[in-house]
Every structure is written in structure tokens, then in C-alpha cells.
C-alpha positions in Angstrom: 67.0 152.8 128.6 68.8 154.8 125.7 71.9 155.3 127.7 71.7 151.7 129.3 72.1 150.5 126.0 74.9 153.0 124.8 77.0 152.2 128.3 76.8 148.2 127.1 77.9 149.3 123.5 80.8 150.9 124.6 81.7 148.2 127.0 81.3 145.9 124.2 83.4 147.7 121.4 86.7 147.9 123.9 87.5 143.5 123.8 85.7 143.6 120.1 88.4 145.9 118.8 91.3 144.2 120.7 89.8 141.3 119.2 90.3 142.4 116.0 93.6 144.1 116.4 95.2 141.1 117.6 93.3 138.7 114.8 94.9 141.3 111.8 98.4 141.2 113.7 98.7 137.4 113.9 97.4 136.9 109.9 100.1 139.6 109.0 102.8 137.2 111.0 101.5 133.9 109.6 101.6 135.4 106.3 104.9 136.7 106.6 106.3 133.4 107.2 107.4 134.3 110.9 105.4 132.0 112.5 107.6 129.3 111.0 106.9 126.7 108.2 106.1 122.7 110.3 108.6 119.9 109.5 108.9 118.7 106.1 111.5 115.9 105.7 112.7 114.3 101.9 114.5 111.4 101.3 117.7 111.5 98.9 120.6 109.4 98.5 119.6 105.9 99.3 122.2 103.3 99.9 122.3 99.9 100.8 125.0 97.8 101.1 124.9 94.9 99.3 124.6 91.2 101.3 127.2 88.9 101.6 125.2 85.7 101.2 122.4 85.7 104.0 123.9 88.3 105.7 122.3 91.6 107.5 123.2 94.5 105.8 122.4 98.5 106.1 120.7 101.0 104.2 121.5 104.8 104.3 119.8 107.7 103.1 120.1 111.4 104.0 117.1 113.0 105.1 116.3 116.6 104.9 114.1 118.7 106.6 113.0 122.0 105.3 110.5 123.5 107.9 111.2 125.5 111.0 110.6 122.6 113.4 112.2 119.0 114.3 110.8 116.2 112.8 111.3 112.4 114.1 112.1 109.3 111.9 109.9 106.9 114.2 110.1 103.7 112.2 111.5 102.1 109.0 110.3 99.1 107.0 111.7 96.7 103.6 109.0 95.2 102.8 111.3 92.8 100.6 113.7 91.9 103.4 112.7 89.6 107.2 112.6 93.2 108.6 114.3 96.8 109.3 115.1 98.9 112.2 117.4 102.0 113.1 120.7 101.3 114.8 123.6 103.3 116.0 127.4 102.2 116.2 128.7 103.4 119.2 132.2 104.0 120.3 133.6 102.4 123.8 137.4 102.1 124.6 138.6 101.9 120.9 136.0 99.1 119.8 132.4 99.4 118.1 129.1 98.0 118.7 125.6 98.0 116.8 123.0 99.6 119.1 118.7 99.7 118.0 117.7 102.8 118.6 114.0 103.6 118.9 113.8 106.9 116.7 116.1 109.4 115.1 115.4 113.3 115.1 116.0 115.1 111.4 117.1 119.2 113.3 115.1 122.0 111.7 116.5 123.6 108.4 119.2 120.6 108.1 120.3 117.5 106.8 120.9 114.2 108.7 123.1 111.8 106.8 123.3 107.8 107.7 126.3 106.4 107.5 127.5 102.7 108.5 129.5 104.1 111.0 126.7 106.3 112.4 122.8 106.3 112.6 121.8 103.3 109.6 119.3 100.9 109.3 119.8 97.8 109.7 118.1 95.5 107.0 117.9 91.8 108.6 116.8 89.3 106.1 117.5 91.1 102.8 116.4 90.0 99.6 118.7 89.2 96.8 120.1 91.6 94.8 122.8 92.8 92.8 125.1 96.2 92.4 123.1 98.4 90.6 119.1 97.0 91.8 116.9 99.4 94.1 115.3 98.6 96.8 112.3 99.9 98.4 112.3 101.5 101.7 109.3 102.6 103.6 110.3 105.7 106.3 108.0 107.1 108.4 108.3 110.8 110.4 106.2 112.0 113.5 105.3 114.9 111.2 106.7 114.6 107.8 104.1 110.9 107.5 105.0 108.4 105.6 107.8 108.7 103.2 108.5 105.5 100.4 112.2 105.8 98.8 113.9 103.7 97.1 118.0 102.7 98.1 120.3 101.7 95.1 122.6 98.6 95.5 126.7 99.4 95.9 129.4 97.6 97.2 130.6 98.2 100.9 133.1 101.3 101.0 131.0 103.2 97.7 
């Protein structure tokens, strides 16, 4: 019975100690940062163009993401304006069109920056303003959540 019991104990310790062997190595990588850090976007630089009359307009802001993985701007809201949504200006034959596009990826450990002649969004509906007044825009990020930033009022071409 003794040695029943010593032959199981042995058996046991073998997949016990790998256990533990593997569970210190993995700690010591987390710890050491090499098992990478998730998305974490910011907001800076907001821009929006400001409205002629009734006029759409865009807003521009460049977004950086910090962590060791993508991160995806999946939708955009003014809460002060009819309504928001990304668009691209593509390029065909010499001539430029406005296309919605459904999301935007931020690359890991960069910086995407909106322009009006690249990735913007559109602001349809905007409210009045004047050079100089904010504007509150709501992003949100497959990882990064919900982000609120505000976009400062400038001319087209500033």
C-alpha cells in the first residue's frame, strides 16, 4: 500500500512541477513587459473646419496608440451637429471623391493623423460656431472604449 502510494506521488510531482515551472516563466515575461502592453489610443489635435453657412464640414484629430497591439476607431459621434461619420478622399484619374468608410485602424506604437485630404470625419449638420469655439466629439475604439475630445474651430487651410 506504502509503495502504491509513493509510485502515485511521484507520478503526480512530474506535471505538478512543470506546472509550476511554466506558471513562474510566464509571470517573469508578463512582468517584464514582453508579453506586450493592449491598445491604448489618445486623442490630440482636434480640428474642425469651420461651416460655410449650412454646409457639411470635417473634423480632424490625430490619434495615438501606445500599446503593443492595433486598435480600431469603430464609430464617431457630435452630439451638437445632424450627425458624424468617417470618410476617406480617394484618388481616381486626377479627381477626388468623399468615400464613408466603416472603421479606421490606429497601427501599434504610432500615430494616425486625419487630414481633409485623407481619413476625416465628416460632420453633416454642424452647429454654429465661430473660429476659436470647441466642439465636442465623442470617438469610440474596439479596445481603447470610448474616448470624448473636444475639436477647436479654424478656418479651412489652418
Amino acid at each position: 500500500m506504502k509503495d502504491s502510494l509513493l509510485r502515485t506521488g511521484r507520478a503526480a510531482l512530474v506535471p505538478v512541477l512543470a506546472c509550476a515551472v511554466a506558471l513562474g516563466g510566464l509571470t517573469a515575461w508578463t512582468a517584464s513587459g514582453a508579453a506586450g502592453r493592449p491598445a491604448s489610443v489618445t486623442v490630440e489635435d482636434g480640428r474642425i473646419l469651420l461651416p460655410f453657412g449650412i454646409d457639411d464640414t470635417a473634423a480632424m484629430f490625430s490619434l495615438r496608440n501606445t500599446g503593443d497591439a492595433d486598435d480600431e476607431l469603430i464609430a464617431v459621434d457630435v452630439p451638437s451637429a445632424g450627425g458624424a461619420m468617417l470618410s476617406r478622399t480617394v484618388v481616381k484619374n486626377g479627381a477626388g471623391s468623399m468615400r464613408m468608410v466603416p472603421t479606421a485602424t490606429v497601427p501599434a506604437r504610432s500615430t494616425l493623423k486625419m487630414t481633409p485630404h485623407t481619413l476625416d470625419i465628416m460632420v453633416y449638420r454642424p452647429p454654429q460656431v465661430r473660429v476659436g469655439d470647441t466642439v465636442q466629439v465623442v470617438l469610440r475604439f474596439r479596445e481603447s472604449g470610448t474616448v470624448r475630445a473636444e475639436a477647436k474651430v479654424v478656418r479651412p487651410g489652418n
